[in-house]
Structures are given as structure tokens and as C-alpha cells.
C-alpha positions in Angstrom: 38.1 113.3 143.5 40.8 114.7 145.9 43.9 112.9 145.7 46.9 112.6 148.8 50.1 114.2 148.3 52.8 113.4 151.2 55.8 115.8 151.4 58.8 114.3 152.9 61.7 117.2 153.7 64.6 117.3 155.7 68.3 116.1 155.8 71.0 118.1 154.3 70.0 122.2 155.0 71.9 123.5 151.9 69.2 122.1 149.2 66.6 124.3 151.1 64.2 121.4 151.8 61.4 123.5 153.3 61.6 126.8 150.8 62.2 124.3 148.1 59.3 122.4 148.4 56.9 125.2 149.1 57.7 126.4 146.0 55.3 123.8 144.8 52.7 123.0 147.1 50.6 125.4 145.5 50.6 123.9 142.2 50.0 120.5 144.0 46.8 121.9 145.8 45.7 123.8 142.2 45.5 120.2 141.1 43.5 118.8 143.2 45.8 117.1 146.3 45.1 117.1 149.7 49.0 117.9 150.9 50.2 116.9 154.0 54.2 117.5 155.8 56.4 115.4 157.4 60.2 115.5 158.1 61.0 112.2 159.0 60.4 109.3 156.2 60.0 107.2 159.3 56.6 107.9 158.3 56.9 105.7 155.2 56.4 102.7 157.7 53.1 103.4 158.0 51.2 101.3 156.0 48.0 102.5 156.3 49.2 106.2 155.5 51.2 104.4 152.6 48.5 102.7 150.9 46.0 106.1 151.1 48.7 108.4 149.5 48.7 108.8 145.7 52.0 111.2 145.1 54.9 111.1 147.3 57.0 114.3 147.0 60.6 113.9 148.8 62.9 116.3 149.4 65.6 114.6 151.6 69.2 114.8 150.9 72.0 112.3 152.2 70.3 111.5 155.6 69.2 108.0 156.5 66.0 106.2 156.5 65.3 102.9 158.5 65.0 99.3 156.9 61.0 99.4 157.9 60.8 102.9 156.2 62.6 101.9 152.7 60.6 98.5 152.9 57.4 100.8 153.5 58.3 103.2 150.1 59.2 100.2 147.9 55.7 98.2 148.6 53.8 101.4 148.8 55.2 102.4 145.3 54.5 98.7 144.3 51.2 99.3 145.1 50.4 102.1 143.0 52.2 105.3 145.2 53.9 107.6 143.2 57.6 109.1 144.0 58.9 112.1 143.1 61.7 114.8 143.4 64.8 116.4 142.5 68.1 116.5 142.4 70.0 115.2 145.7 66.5 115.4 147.4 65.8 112.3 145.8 69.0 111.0 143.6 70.9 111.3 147.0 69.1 110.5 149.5 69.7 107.1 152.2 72.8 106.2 150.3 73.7 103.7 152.7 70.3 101.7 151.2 70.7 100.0 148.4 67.5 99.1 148.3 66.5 102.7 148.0 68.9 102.8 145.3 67.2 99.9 143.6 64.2 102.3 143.6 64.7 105.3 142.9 67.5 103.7 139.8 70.0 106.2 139.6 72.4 107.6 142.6 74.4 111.6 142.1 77.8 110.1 142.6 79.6 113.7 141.9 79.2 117.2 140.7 82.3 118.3 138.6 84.2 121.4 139.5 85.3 124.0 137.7 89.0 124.8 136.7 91.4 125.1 139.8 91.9 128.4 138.7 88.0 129.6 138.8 87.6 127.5 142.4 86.7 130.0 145.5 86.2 127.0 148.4 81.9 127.9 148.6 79.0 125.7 145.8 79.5 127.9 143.1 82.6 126.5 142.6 80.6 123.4 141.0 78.5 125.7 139.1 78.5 124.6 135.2 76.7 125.9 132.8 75.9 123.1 131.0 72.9 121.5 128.0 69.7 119.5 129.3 69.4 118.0 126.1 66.4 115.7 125.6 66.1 112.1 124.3 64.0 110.7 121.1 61.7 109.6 124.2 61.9 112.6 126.0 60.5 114.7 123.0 57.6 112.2 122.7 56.8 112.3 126.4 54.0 114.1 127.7 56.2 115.8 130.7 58.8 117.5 128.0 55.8 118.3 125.6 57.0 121.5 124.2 60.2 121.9 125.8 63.7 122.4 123.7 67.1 121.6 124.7 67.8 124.2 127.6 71.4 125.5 129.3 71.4 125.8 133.1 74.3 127.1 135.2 74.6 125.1 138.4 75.7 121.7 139.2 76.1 119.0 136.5 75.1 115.9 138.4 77.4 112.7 137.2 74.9 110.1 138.1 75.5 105.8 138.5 72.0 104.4 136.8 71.2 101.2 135.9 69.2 100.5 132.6 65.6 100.1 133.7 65.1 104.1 134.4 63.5 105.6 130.4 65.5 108.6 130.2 63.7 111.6 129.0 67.0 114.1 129.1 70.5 113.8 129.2 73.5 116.5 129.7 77.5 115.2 129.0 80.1 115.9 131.0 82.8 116.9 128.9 86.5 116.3 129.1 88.9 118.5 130.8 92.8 118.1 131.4 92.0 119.0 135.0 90.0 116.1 135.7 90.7 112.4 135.2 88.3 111.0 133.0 89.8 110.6 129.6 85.8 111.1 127.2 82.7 112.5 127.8 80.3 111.1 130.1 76.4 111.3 129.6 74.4 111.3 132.3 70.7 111.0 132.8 69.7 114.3 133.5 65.6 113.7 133.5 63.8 110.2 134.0 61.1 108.1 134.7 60.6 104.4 136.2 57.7 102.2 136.6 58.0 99.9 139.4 55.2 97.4 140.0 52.2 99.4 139.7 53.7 102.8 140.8 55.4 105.4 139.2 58.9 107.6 139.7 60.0 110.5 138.6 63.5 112.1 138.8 64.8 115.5 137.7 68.2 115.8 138.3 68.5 119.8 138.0 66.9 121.2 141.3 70.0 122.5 143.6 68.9 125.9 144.8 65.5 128.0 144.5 66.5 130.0 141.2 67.2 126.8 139.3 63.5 125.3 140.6 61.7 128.8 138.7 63.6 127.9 135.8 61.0 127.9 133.2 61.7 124.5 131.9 62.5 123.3 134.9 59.5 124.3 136.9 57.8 123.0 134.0 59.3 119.6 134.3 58.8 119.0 137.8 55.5 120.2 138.1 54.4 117.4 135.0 56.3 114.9 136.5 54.6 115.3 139.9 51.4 114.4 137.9 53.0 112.0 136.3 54.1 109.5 139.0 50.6 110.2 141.2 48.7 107.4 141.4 
């Protein structure tokens, strides 16, 4: 049986919304999805479109989205949609909603730098390398099957999260004299969250095209698209 995969991409240009997602739509077709594109999540007011799409895949960072349109993705994921992405394509995205918040459970709030020293004024001055460690649940979980504690160099997202998200990785922020916090700081790094009868997935690591072939983390993602499906 085919299933529906809606791909939602657009907002802030330096995540790469378009290559980024192409990157997968491939394996999404592979597995049996019938993928349409859209660049507005105006379109998650549609009910009808809603209720007939099994896997949404967004790719939207900052932006906005209208009250109808964050209403729409809540019901449809209470319904049985699935939502999925990475990084600020999804853990930053409509932060003016905090009903999307509520959804998604976990919001980027910063991405430390590195010493004054080391900073040039362009991304890579936030580019960490850093441990995706996983959890007792994570190395249970079907989506980390296999899959070690892995070091990435990129940003470190510091992320606000509330306690219903099952955290499947997490990666510490550790403490510097150049920054204020005074111990580390664990952050979610990988989870899931069931919300009525739908399913989201979250994958913090995801900034630029070379981190999404990462092994592990194009491993991640791809599980964690068929994961949250419907």
C-alpha cells in the first residue's frame, strides 16, 4: 500500500531547505511514499490533505506559520499524521507559536561558539566538535539499532524541552571560562514523542548537507522518518 509523504521546505536559506530535503526523497520513494512539495505550511490547513498524509517531513527554519496552519498540524498529528525533521528545520521553526512548541517539545534556544580567539564572524564559528551519546532507551530503540556513540563537528544545539519528548541521544555542553554557565548542560540531541495517535521525530544534528550523509546521521533520520509515519 502506498503511503503519503508531505514535504514542507522554506524559511531561513542557510539550512539548504530544498538540497537538504532532496537528499532524502529518494529513500522516502524506495519505501513506498507517494511524495508531494510544498513551501508554505499554509498548506497544513487543509484538512482534507491533512487527514490523507501519513509522514510529514518539514524543513522550515524560523519563519512563521498561521494559527489555522499550527491548529491544522496539531489535529492532523492527533489523528495519526506523522512529523518529522531536523535540526532548526523543525526544533526552530514558528517560534512565535507556542503551540507549535507544545508539539514539536523541544525549541534550539542557542548554538555555543567557540573561543573568542578561534571566532572568524561566518557559521563555522559555532562549529563544535562535540559526542552524540545515546541513552539506555536510545540503545534499545529500533531507530539507533546498531548505532554507537558518534562525534560530529558542527553546531551543538542547546535545546529548552519539556519532559514528555523519550530521548534517544544526548550531547553536553561543557563549561568554558568564556561563556557564562557555571556546569555542563545536556541536551537532547535525538528524540521521539507520541502525541494522540501520531508520532514525532526530532534529530537535532542536521545543519548543512555534509552533516545529513553522516553515516549515523543519515541513518537516524532516515529510521525516524519511518518511524513517525502513520
Amino acid at each position: 500500500m502506498t503511503r503519503t509523504a508531505l514535504v514542507v521546505r522554506g524559511g531561513w536559506d542557510g539550512h539548504h531547505p530544498v538540497e537538504a530535503t532532496e537528499l532524502f526523497l529518494p529513500f522516502l520513494r524506495e519505501s513506498g511514499f507517494d511524495v508531494t512539495i510544498e513551501d508554505d505550511p499554509q498548506v497544513y490547513a487543509d484538512a482534507d490533505r491533512m487527514a490523507a498524509t501519513d509522514l510529514v517531513l518539514q524543513s522550515v527554519t524560523m519563519s512563521q506559520a498561521s494559527n489555522e496552519a499550527v491548529r491544522g498540524l496539531r489535529d492532523a498529528v492527533a489523528a495519526g499524521t506523522g512529523l518529522a525533521g531536523w535540526h532548526g528545520g523543525i526544533a526552530d521553526s514558528f517560534r512565535a507559536s507556542s503551540d507549535y512548541l507544545q508539539l514539536v517539545g523541544g525549541q534550539f534556544a542557542t548554538h555555543p561558539s567557540k573561543h573568542p580567539d578561534e571566532v572568524h564572524g561566518d557559521q563555522s564559528d559555532n562549529y563544535l566538535d562535540y559526542t552524540v551519546e545515546l541513552t539506555d532507551l536510545g540503545r534499545t530503540h529500533e531507530i539507533m539499532a546498531g548505532i554507537d556513540d558518534f562525534r560530529l563537528t558542527t553546531e551543538q544545539y542547546w535545546v529548552l524541552h519539556d519532559d514528555l519528548i523519550d530521548v534517544l541521544a544526548t550531547t553536553t555542553h561543557p563549561v568554558q571560562p568564556y561563556h557564562p554557565w557555571h556546569r555542563p548542560i545536556v541536551s537532547p540531541a535525538v528524540w521521539t514523542r507520541e502525541w494522540g495517535q501520531g508520532r514525532v521525530f526530532v534529530s537535532t544534528p542536521g545543519h548543512s548537507l555534509d552533516v545529513l550523509q553522516d553515516p549515523n546521521v543519515r541513518t537516524i533520520i532516515e529510521r525516524g522518518l519511518l518511524w513517525a509515519a502513520r
